[in-house]
C-alpha positions in Angstrom: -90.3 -116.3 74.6 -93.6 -117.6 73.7 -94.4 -113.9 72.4 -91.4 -113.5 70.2 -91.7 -116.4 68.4 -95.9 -115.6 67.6 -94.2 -111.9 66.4 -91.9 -113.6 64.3 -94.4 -115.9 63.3 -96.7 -113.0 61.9 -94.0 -111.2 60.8 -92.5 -114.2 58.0 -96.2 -114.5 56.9 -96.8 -111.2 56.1 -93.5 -111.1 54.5 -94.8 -113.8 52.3 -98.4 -113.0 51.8 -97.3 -109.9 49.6 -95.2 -112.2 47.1 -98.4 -114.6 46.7 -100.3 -111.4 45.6 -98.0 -110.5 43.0 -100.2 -110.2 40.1 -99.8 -110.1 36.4 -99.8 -106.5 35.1 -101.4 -105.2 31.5 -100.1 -102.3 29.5 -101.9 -101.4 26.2 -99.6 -99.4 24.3 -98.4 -98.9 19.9 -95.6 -100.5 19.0 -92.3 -98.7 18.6 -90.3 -101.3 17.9 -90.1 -105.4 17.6 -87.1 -107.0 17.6 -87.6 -110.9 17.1 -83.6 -111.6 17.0 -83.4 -109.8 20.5 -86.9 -111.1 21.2 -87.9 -107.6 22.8 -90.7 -105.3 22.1 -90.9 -101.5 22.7 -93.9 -99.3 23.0 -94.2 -95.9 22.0 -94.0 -94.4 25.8 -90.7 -96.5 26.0 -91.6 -99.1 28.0 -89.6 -102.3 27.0 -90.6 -106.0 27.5 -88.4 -109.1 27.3 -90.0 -112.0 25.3 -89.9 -115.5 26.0 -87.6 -117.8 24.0 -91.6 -119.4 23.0 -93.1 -116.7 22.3 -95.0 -116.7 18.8 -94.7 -113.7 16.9 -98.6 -112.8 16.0 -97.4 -110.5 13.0 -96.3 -107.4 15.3 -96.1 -104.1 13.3 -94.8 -100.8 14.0 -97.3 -98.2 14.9 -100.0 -101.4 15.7 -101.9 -101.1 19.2 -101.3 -104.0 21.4 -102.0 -105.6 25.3 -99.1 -106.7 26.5 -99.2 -108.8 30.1 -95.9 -108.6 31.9 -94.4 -109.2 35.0 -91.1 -107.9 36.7 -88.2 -110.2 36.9 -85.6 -108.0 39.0 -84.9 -104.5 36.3 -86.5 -106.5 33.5 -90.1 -106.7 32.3 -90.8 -109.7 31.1 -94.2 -110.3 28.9 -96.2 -112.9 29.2 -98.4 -112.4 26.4 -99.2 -109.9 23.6 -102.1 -109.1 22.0 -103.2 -107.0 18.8 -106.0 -104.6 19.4 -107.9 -103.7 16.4 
């Protein structure tokens, strides 16, 4: 008994250790498309980020070079912040 219950034990906390080391990805890509209505951004390889309902627009362009940090939210990404590279 005392056996199954330390293997389940290590079991639920390595379940759990991987979502604590979810980290914060980066993509640098050009711009494609912005779409402040829709509140979504598209890069030129086709990679599409949801924005937040606070996100500040920082005068996005097509064809500018940005950093966008994103994480996955189930299907969606959804950025965290966006930069313009010069």
């Amino acid at each position: 008994m005392r056996t199954l219950f330390a293997s389940a034990a290590l079991a639920a906390t390595l379940a759990t250790s991987s979502i604590a080391f979810a980290a914060v990805q980066h993509a640098t890509g050009t711009v494609k498309a912005f779409d402040n209505k829709a509140m979504t951004l598209t890069l030129n390889d086709g990679s599409m980020y949801s924005l937040p309902a606070t996100f500040k627009d920082p005068g996005l362009k097509t064809g500018e070079k940005v950093r966008v940090s994103w994480d996955q939210s189930g299907q969606r990404k959804m950025a965290e912040r966006v930069i313009i590279l010069k």
